[in-house]
VMD Tcl script that builds the backbone (N, CA, C; Angstrom):
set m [mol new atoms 228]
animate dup $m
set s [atomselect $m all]
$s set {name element resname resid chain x y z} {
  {N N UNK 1 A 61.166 -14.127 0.247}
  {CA C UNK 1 A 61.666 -15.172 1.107}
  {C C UNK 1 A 60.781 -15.250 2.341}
  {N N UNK 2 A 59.872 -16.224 2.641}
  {CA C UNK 2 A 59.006 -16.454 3.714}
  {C C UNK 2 A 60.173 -16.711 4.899}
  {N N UNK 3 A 60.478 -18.050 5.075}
  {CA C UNK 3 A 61.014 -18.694 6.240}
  {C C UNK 3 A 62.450 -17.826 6.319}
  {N N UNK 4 A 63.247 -17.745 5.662}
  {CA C UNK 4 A 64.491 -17.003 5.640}
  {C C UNK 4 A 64.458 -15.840 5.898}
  {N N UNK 5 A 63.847 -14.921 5.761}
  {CA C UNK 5 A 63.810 -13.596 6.514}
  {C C UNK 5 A 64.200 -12.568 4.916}
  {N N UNK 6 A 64.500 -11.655 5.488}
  {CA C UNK 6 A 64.049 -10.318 4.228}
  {C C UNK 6 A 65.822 -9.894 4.220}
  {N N UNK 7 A 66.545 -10.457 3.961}
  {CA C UNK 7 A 68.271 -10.257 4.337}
  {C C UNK 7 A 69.115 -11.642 4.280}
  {N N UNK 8 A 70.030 -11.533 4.136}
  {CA C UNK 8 A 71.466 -13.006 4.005}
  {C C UNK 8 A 71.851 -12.999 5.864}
  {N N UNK 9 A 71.621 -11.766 6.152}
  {CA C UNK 9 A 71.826 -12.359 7.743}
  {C C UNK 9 A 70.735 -12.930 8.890}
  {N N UNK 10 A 69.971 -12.855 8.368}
  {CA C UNK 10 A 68.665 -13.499 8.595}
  {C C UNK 10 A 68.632 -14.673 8.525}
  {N N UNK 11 A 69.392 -15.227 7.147}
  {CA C UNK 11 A 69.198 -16.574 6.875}
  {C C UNK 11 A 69.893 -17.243 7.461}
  {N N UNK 12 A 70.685 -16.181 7.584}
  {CA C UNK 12 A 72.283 -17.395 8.123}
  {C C UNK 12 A 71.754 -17.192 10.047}
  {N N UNK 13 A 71.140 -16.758 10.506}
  {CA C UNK 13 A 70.632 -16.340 11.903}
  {C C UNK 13 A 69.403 -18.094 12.212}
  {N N UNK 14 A 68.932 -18.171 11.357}
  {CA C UNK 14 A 68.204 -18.749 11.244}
  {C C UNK 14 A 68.472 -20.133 10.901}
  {N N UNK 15 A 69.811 -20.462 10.086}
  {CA C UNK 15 A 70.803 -21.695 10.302}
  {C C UNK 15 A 71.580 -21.570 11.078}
  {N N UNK 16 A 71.990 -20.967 12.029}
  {CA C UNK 16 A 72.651 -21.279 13.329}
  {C C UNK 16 A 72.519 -22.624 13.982}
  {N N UNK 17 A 73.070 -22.557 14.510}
  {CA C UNK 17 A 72.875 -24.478 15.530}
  {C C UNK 17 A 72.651 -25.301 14.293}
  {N N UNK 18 A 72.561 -25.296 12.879}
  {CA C UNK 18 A 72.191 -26.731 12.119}
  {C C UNK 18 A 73.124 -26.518 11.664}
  {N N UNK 19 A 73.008 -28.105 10.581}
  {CA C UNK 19 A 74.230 -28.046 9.801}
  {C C UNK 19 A 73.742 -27.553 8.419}
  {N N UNK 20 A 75.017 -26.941 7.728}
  {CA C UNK 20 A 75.452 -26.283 6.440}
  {C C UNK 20 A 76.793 -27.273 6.241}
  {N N UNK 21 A 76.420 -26.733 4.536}
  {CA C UNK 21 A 77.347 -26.898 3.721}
  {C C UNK 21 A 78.196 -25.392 3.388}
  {N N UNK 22 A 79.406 -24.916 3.258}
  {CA C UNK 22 A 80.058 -24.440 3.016}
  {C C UNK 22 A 81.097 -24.496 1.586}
  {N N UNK 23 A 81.092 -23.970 0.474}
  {CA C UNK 23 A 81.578 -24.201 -0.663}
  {C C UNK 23 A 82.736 -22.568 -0.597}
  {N N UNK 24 A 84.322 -23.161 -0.644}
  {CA C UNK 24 A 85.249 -22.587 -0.452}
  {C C UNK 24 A 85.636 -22.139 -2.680}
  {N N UNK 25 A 86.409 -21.194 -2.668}
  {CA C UNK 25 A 86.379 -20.610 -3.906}
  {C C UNK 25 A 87.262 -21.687 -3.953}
  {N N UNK 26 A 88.570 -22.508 -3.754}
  {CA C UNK 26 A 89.718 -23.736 -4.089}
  {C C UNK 26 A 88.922 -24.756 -4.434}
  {N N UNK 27 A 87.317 -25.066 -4.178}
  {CA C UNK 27 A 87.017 -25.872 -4.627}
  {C C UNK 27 A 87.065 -27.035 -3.426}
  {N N UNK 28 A 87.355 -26.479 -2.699}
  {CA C UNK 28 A 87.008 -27.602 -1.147}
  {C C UNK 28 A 85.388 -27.516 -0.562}
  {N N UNK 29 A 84.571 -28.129 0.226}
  {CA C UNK 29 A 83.666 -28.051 1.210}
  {C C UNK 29 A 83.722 -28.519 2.564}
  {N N UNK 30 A 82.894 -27.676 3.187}
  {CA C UNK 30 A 83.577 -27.594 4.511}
  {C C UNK 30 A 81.911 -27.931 5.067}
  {N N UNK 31 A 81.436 -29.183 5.785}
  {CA C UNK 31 A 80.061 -29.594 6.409}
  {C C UNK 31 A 80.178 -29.333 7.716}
  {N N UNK 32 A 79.687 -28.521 8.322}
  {CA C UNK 32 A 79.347 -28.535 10.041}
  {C C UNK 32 A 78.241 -28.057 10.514}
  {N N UNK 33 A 78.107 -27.661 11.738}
  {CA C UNK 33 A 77.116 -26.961 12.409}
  {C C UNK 33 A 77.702 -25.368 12.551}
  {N N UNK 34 A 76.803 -24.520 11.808}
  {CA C UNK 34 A 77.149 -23.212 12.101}
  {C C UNK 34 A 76.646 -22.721 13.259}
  {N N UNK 35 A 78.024 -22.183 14.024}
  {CA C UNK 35 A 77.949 -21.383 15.807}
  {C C UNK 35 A 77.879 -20.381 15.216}
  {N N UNK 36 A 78.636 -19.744 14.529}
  {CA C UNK 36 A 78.688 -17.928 14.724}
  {C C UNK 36 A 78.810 -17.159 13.318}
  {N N UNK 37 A 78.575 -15.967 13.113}
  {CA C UNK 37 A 79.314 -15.306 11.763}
  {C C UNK 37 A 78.634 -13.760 11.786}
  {N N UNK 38 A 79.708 -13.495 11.506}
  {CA C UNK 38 A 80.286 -11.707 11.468}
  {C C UNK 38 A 79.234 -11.082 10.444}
  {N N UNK 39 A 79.252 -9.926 9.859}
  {CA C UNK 39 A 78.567 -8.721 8.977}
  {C C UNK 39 A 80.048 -9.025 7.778}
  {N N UNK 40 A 81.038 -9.612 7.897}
  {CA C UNK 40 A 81.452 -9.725 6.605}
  {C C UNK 40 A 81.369 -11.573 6.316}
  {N N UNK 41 A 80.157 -12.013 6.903}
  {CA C UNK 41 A 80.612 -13.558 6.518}
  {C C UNK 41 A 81.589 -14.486 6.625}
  {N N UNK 42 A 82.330 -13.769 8.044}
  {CA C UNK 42 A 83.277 -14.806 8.429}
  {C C UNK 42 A 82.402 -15.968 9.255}
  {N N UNK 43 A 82.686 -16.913 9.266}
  {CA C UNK 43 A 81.738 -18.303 9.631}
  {C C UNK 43 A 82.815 -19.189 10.764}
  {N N UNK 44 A 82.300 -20.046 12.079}
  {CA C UNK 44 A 82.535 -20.662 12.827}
  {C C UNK 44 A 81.706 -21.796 12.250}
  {N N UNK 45 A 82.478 -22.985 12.586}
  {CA C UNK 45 A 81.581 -24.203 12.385}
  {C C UNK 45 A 82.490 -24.939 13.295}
  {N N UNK 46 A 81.449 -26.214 13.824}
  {CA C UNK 46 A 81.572 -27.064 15.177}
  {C C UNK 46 A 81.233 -28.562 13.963}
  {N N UNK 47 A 82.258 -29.184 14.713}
  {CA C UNK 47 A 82.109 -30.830 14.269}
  {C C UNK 47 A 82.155 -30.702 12.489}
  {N N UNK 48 A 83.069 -29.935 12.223}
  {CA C UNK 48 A 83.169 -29.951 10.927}
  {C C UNK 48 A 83.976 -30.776 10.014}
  {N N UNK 49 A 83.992 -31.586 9.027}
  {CA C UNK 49 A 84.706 -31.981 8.148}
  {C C UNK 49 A 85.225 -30.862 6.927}
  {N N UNK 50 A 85.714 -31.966 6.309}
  {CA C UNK 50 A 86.693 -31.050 4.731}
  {C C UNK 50 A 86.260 -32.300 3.666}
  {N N UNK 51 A 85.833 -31.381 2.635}
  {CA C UNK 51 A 85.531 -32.492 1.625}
  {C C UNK 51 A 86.059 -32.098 0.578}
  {N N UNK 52 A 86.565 -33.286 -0.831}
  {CA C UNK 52 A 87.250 -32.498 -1.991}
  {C C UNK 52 A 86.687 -33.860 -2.712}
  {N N UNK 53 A 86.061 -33.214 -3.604}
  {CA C UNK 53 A 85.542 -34.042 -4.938}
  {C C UNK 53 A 84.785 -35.362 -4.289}
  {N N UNK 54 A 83.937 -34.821 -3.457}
  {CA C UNK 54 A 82.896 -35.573 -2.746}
  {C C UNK 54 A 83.187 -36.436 -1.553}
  {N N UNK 55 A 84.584 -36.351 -1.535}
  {CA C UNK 55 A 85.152 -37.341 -0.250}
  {C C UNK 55 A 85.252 -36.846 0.865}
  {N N UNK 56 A 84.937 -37.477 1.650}
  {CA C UNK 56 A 85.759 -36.471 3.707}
  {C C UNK 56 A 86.927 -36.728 3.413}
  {N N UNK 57 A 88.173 -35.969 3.728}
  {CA C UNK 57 A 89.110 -35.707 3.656}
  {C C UNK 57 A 89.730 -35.686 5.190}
  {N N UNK 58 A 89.167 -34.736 5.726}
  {CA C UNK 58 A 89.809 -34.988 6.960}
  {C C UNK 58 A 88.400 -34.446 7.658}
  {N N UNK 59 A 88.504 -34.820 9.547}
  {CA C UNK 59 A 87.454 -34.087 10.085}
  {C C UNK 59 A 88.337 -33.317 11.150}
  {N N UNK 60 A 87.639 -31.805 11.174}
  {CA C UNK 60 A 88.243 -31.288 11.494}
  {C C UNK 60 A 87.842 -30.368 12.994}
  {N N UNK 61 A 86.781 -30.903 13.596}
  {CA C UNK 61 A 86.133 -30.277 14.938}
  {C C UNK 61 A 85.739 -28.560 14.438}
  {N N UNK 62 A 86.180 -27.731 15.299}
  {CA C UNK 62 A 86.185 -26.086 15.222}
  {C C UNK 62 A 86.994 -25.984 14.241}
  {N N UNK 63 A 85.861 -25.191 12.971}
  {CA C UNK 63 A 87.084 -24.493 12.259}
  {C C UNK 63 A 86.527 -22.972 12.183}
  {N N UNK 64 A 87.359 -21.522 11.480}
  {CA C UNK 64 A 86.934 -20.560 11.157}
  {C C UNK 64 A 87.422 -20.203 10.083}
  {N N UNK 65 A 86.064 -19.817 8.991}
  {CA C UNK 65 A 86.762 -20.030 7.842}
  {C C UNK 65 A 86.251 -18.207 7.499}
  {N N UNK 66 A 87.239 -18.078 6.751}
  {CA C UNK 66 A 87.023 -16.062 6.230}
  {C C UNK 66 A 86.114 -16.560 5.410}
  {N N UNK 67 A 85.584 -15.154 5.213}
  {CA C UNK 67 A 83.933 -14.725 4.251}
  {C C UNK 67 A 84.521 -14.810 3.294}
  {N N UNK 68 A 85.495 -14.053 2.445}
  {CA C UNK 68 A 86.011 -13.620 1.292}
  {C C UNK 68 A 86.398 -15.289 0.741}
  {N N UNK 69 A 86.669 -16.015 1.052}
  {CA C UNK 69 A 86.543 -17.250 0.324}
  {C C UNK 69 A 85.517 -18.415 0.347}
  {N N UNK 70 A 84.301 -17.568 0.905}
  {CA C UNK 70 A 83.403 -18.561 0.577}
  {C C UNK 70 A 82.783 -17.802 -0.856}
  {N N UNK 71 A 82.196 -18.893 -1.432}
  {CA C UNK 71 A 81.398 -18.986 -2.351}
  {C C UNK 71 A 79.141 -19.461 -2.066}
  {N N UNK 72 A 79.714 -20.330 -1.115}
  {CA C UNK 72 A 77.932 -20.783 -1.169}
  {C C UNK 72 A 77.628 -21.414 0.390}
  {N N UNK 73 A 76.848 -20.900 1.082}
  {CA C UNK 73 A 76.642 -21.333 2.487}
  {C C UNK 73 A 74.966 -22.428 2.180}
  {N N UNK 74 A 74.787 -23.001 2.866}
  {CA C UNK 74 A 73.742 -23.973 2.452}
  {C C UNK 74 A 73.372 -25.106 2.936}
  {N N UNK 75 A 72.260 -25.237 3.425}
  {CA C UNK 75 A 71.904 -26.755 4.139}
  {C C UNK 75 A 72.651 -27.953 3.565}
  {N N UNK 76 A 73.157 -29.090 4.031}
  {CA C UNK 76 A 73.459 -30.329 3.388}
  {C C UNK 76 A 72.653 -31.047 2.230}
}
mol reanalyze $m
mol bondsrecalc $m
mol representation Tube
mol addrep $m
């Protein structure tokens, strides 16, 4: 991994301030700007929506979503 760094916290250090996609195990996605996240992958996101089967659903400003139910963190 050149640009991403040699680690998953690297990468995610390195998407800070942009936006990600977030893929929840229920099968929801969650689009914002990642502020913050822990050593177990708990995640802060700013100006975030909720998406389900490709739609915005609702928008939801600050959310914090636990590690243990994500599935896939990832640029838009």
């Amino acid at each position: 991994m050149e640009e991403t760094g040699s680690r998953p916290l690297d990468a995610l250090n390195i998407a800070r301030n942009k936006t990600v996609m977030v893929d929840l195990k229920n099968g929801l996605r969650y689009i914002g700007k990642l502020k913050a996240f822990d050593i177990h992958i708990n995640v802060v996101l700013s100006d975030a929506e909720e998406h389900f089967n490709g739609e915005v659903k609702r928008k939801l400003g600050t959310v914090f979503i636990r590690g243990d139910t994500i599935t896939i963190i990832s640029p838009p």
